[in-house]
N, C-alpha and C positions, 0 to 999 in steps of 0.2 A: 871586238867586232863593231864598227859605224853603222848603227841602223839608218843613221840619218832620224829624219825627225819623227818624233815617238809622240802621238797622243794618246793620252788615258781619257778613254771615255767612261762617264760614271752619270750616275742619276736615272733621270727618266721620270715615268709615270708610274709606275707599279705601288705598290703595297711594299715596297722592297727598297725602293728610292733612298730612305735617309741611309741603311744598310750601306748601300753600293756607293754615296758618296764617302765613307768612313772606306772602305776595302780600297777604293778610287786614288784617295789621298795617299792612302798607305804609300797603295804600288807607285804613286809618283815622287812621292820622299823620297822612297828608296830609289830611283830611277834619277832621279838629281845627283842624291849623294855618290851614285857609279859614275856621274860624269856626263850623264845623256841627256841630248837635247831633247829635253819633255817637256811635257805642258797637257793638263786638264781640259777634258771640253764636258760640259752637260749636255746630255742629250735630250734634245730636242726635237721628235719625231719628226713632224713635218718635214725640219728643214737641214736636217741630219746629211743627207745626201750633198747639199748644196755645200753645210760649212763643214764636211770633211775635205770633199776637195777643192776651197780657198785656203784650207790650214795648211796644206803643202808636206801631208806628211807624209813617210815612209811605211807606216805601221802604225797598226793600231792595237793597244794594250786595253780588249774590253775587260771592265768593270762592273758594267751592269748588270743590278740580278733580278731575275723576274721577265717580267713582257717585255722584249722586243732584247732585251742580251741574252737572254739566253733561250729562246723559242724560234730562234735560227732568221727573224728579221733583221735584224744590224747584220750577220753573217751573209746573209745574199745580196744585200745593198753592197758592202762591201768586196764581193766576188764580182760582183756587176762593173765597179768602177776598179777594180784589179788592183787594190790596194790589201798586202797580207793584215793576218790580226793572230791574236792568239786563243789558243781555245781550241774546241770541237765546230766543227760547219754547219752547215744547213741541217745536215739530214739528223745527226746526232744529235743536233739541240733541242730540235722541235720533239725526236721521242722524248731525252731525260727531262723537257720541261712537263710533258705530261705523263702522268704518273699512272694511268691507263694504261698507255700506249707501250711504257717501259714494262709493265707485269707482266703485258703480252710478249714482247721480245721476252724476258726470265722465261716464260714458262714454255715457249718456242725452245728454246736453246736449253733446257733442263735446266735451269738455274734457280735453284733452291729459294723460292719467295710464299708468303704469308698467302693461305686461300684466299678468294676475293668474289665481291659481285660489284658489278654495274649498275648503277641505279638511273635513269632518268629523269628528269624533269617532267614530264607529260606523260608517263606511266605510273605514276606516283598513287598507288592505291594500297587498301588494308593489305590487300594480296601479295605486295610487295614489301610489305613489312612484315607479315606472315613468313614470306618466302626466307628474310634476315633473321628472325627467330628461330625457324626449324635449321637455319643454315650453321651459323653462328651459337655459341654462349655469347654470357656477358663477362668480362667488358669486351667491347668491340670498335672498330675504330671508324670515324668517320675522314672519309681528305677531299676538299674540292682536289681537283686534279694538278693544275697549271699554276698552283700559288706554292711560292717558297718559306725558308724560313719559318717553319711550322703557322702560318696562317691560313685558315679552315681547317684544320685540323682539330676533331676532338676524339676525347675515348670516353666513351659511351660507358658506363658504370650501370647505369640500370635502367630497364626496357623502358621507362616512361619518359627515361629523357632522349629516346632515339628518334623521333619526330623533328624533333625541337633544330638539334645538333645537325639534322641531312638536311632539314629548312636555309642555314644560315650557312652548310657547306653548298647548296644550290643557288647563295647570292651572289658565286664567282662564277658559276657553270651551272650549263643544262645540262651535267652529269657529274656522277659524281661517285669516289670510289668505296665499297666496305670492304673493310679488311679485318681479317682473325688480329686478333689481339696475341701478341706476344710477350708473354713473361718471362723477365730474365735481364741479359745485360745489355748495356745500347753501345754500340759500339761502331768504330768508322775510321776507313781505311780510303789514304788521299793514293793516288795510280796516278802517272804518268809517263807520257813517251810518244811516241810517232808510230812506226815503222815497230819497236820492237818498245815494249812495256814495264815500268816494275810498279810494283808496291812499296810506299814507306810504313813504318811501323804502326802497327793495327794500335788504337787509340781509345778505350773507356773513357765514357762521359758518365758521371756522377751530378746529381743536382740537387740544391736543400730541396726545391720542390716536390721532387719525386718525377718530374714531369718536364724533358726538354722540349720547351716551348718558348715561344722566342724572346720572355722576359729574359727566362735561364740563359738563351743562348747570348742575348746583347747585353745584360746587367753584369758589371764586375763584381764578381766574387759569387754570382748566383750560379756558376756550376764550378765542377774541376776536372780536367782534362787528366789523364791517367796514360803515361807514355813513358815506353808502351804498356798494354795491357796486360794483367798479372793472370796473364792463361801461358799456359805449354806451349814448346815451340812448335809442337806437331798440330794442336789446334792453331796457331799464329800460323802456320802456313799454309794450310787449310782456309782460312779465311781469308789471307792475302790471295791465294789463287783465285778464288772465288769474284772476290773486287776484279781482278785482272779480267777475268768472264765477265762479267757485267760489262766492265769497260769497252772491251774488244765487242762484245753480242751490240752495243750502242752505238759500235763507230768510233767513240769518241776520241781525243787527239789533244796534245796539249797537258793539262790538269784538270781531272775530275776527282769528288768526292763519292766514294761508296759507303751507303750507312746499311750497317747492317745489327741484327739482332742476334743472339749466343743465347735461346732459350733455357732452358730450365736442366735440358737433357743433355747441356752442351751441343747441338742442332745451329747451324747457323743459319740465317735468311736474308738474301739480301731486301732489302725494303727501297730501294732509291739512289739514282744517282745524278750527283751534283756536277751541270758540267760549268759554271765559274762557280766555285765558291770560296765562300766569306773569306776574306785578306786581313781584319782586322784588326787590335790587339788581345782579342777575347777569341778568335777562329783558331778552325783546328788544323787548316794545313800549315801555315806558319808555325804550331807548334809541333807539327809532324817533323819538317825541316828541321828546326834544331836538335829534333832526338836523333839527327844523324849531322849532325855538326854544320847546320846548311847554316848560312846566313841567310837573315830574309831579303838584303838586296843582289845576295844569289840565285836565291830561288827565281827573284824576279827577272834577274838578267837568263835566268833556263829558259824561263817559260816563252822570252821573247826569242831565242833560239830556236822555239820549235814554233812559231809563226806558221798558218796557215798560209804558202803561197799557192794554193790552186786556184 
């Protein structure tokens, strides 16, 4: 297929920037090596607008992860100027980028997610901490909402450092979310498709730390990807349909990441879903692909297939 001409846009301003140019690069290696006219742009907020349509392209293959690729800004810019991209749109992005806003769609739609409270910025009192105590055991999880890549994220281990951890999750937002702590396996399953959906193989993340955090996730050799996951195929399918809810409950279109948790009772939850994620040599949907024989400048040449054109 001639898409004509393909920018990857990658970078930005986020907490997520060095990430998205490593994912960015990827998908444009691989977009060389198929043959297609691509080419790299950084994102540039401001002026995004301007030098996407000077560049003369066809399509846009976004890259970026965090603020403004995937919180459904780049997405309405480019619906505005009628240029397709790939991914999830406006409306799906802006939920999976906050992490809030997705519990609510889970828990709307019956979809099996970890209990939670809201906490605010300007409601910040003992009473409120009181309230995460009697709600909550220890450990317990802290997440600014809207940051990727497990940053603000902590797990609260014991009550005297619960303060501390909602302080530094309130230096990305004026809210911010608790969530029950799940023990047991980390696990995450990549969905895609348009119109009609699948799942590829449900994926165990192992870590020397104990703790996928984003050294684990971007340091080589500091986790191991487990493909597929050494559960039943009756719980593997269970968990794949479950991803697939998530995805559909979100809107989303293209490729998204669902992470989910395999508690203790065998229980699954989903916790979050990724609508670009990480392309890297250390991410998990490129190794998801190859456990079903995908090449990775296959996968990329899919996912530009299913291009938003509305």
């Amino acid at each position: 297929m001639d898409f004509g001409k393909i920018i990857v846009v990658m970078g930005g301003t986020s907490t997520e920037a060095e990430v998205s140019r490593k994912t960015g690069n990827a998908i444009l290696k691989a977009l060389l090596a198929k043959g297609y006219d691509a080419e790299g742009m950084e994102l540039v907020p401001e002026t995004f607008a301007e030098s996407i349509q000077k560049s003369g392209c066809k399509v846009v293959f976004n890259a970026v992860h965090g603020k403004y690729g995937e919180d459904g800004s780049l997405q309405g810019t480019l619906d505005m100027l009628g240029i397709p991209y790939t991914g999830s749109g406006v409306l799906a992005s802006a939920i999976t980028m906050d992490k809030i806003a997705t519990k609510r769609i889970f828990l709307a739609e019956g979809i099996s997610t970890p209990d939670f409270l809201v906490c605010y910025r300007n409601d910040m009192s003992d009473a409120v901490l009181a309230r995460i105590r009697e709600k909550f055991s220890f450990p317990v999880v802290i997440k600014a909402p809207s940051q990727g890549s497990s940053i603000g994220v902590h797990i609260v281990e014991r009550e005297e450092e619960l303060a501390s951890a909602m302080e530094e999750a309130f230096s990305y937002s004026n809210e911010i979310l608790v969530e029950k702590f799940i023990r047991g396996r980390e696990l995450t399953v990549a969905v895609w498709g348009t119109e009609e959906v699948e799942a590829f193989p449900v994926i165990e993340i192992t870590t020397l730390s104990g703790r996928y955090d984003y050294a684990s996730k971007y340091t080589k050799g500091a986790s191991t990807h487990i493909v597929p996951a050494k559960i039943s195929d009756q719980k593997t399918k269970e968990i794949q349909e479950l991803a697939q809810r998530a995805f559909r409950a979100c809107g989303c279109r293209g490729i998204a990441r669902v992470d989910v948790m395999l508690d203790e009772k065998d229980i699954p939850y989903a916790i979050e879903v990724n609508s670009v994620p990480g392309m890297t040599e250390n991410s998990l949907v490129p190794d998801a692909a190859r456990a079903v024989g995908m090449k990775f400048e296959d996968l990329c040449e899919k996912l530009l297939e299913m291009a938003n054109t509305l």
